[in-house]
C-alpha positions as CSV (number, residue, x, y, z in Angstrom):
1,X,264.3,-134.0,-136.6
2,X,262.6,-136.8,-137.6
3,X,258.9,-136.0,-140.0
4,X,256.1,-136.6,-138.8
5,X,253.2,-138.5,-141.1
6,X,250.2,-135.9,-142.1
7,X,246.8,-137.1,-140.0
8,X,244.3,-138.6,-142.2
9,X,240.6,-136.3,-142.9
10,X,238.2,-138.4,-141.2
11,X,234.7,-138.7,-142.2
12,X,233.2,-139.7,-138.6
13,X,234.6,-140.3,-135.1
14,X,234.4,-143.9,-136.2
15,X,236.5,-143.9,-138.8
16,X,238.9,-141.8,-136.8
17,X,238.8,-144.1,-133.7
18,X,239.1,-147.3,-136.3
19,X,242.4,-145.5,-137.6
20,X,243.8,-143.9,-134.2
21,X,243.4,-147.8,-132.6
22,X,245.6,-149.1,-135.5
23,X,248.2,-146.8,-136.1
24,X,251.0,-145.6,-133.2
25,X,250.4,-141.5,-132.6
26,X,254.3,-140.8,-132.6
27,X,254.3,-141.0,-136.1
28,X,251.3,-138.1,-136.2
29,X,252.5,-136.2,-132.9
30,X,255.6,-134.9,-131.8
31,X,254.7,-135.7,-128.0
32,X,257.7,-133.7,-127.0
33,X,255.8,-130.1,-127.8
34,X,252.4,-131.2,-126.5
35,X,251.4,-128.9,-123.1
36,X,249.2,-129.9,-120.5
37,X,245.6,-128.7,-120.8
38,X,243.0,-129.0,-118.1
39,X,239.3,-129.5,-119.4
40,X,237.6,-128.0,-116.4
41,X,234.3,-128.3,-118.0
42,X,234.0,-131.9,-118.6
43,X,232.2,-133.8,-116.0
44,X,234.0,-136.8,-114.6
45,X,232.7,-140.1,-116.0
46,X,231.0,-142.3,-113.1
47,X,229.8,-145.8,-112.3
48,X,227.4,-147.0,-110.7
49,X,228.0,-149.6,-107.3
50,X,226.4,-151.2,-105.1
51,X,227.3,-151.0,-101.1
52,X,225.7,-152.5,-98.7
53,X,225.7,-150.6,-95.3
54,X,224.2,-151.6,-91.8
55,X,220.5,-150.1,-91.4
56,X,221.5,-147.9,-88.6
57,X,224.1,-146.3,-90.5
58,X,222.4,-145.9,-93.2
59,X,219.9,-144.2,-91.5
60,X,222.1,-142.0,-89.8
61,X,223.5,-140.9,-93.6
62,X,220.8,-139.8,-94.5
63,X,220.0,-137.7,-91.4
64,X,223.0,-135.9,-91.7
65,X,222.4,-135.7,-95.1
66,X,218.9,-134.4,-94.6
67,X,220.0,-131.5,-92.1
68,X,222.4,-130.3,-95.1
69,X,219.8,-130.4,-97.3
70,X,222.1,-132.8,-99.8
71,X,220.9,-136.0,-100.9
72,X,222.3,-138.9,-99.1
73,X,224.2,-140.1,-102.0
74,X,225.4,-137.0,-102.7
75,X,226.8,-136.5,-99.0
76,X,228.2,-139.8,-99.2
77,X,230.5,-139.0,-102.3
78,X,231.0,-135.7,-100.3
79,X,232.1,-137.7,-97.0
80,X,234.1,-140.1,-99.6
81,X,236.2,-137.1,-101.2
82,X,237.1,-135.5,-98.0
83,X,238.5,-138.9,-96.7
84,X,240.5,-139.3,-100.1
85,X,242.1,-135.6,-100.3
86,X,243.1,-135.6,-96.7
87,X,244.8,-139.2,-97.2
């Protein structure tokens, strides 16, 4: 079994993201026992685009949108995530 280095006290997240972007986490982690977690409370990071869309569809979003009571970016990311999970 090889031993494993002892992680560093940190006195911020800086310092701690300085040292984890120069040093390898094998030598800190024994990868092999780690277990999946899933962080169901964390919101998803996003980004902002821009899309440019004829008028008339456009316009037709946002009925739909409207007669869901959703707002029509929100329905779009809605229509957007159906399509995705059903490809």
């Amino acid at each position: 079994m090889k031993m494993l280095k002892k992680i560093p006290e940190f006195k911020d997240e800086q310092e701690e993201r300085a040292f984890w972007e120069s040093h390898d986490s094998h030598e800190y982690v024994d990868w092999n026992k780690a277990k999946v977690r899933r962080l169901s409370n964390l919101k998803k990071s996003t980004k902002s685009i821009s899309l440019r869309l004829p008028e008339d569809m456009l316009e037709k979003l946002k009925t739909q949108a409207n007669a869901l009571d959703v707002p029509y970016q929100s329905y779009i990311k809605m229509l957007l995530q159906k399509e995705l999970s059903d490809f």
